[in-house]
N, C-alpha and C positions, 0 to 999 in steps of 0.2 A: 260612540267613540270608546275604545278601549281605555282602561286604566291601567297606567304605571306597571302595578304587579301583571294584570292578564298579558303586555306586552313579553316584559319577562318570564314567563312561563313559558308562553308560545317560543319566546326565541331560545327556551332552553330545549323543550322539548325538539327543537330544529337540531340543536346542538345531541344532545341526545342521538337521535338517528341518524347523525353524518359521524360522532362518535364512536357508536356500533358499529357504523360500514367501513370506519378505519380503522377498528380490530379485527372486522375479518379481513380488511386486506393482509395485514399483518399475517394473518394464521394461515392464508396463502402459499405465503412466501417463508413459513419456516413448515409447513405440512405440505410440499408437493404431493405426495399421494393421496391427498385430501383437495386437491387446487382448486377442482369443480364447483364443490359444494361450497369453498369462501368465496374464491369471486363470483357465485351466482348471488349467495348473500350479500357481500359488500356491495354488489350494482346495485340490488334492491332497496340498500339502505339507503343508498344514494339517493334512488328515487323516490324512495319516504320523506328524505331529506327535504324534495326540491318540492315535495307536494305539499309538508308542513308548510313551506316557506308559500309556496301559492294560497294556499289557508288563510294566514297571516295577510297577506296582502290583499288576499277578498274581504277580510272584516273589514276595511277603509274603503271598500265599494260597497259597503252593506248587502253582499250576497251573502258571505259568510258569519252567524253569531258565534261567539265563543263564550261559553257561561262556563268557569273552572269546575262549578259544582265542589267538591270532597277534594281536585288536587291542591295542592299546596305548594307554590314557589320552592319551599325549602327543602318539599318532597324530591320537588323534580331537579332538584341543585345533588341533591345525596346520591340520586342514582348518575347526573352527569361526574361527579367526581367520583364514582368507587368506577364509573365507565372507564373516566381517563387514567386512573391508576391501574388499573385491568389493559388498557392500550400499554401505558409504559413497561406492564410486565412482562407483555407478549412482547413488547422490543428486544427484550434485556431474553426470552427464551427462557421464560420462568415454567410453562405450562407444557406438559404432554400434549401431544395429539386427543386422546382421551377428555383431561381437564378443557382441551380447548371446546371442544365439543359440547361437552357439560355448561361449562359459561355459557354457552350460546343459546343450549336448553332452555339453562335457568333465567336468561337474560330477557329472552324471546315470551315464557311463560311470564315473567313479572309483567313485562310492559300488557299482555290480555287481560289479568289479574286486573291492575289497574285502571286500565280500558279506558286509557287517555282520550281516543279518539271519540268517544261517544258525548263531550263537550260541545263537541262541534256542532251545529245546530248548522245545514247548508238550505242553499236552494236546491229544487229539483234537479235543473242539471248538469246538479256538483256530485250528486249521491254517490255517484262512480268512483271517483276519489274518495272520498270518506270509506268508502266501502274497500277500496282497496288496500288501504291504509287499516283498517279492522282485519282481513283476510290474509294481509302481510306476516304478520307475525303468526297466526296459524300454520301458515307454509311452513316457514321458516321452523317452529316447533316438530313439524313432522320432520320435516328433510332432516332438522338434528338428532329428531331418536330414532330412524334410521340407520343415520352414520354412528349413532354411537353403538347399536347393538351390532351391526356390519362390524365394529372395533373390540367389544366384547366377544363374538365369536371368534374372530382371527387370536384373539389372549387365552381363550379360551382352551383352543385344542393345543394338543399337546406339541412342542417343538420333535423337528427331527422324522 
């Protein structure tokens, strides 16, 4: 049975990924000529979202272990709150096209850094999930420094 903290962890880290999928919706809707590449990302957040949340609910059928290892509740609290102040800024149309991209970067690079996902301890055939979930934020790192050097070039050349 899980304890108190590992429940809160998991449900932040859920929090976390449905977080990130509603900033990029956000970046969306203030980046049209960017529209692809957030809502391809916010779907996927989603579905990281809905796969954390499956996780979570297989540890009470004892498919899934979850041993935190090295994360820290308070780790995973820092990054849902600097997430949801990074959401409110993109409301308020604090960020360029650029910066938005960057965030995303850097957002996408921390969480492999951290490499939340390798806690997970599943059954065999859970591996796909877990694995998707590890391979998610890779994507997503590429597709970002793609878009941001496609946005470096365009600043790049000279106007006119």
């Amino acid at each position: 049975m899980l304890q108190d903290y590992q429940i809160k962890t998991l449900m932040l880290v859920y929090e976390l990924e449905k977080t990130i999928g509603d900033i990029y919706a956000v970046f969306a809707e203030r980046f049209p000529e960017h529209k692809t590449l957030w809502n391809t990302l916010a779907k996927e957040e989603q579905e990281h979202a809905e796969a954390v949340r499956q996780l979570y609910r297989l540890t009470y059928e004892k498919q899934v272990l979850f041993d935190e290892g090295s994360i820290k509740t308070e780790a995973v609290q820092s990054i849902v709150d600097y997430l949801k102040r990074t959401y409110d800024a993109a409301k308020r149309g604090k960020f360029t096209a650029a910066q938005a991209v960057s965030i995303t970067y850097d957002t996408e690079k921390s969480l492999i850094e951290k490499n939340i996902f390798k806690h997970f301890k599943v059954a065999p055939q859970l591996a796909e999930t877990l694995q998707y979930l590890q391979d998610g934020s890779q994507h997503h790192i590429r597709l970002a420094k793609k878009e941001l050097e496609k946005i470096q070039r365009a600043h790049g050349k000279p106007k006119g």
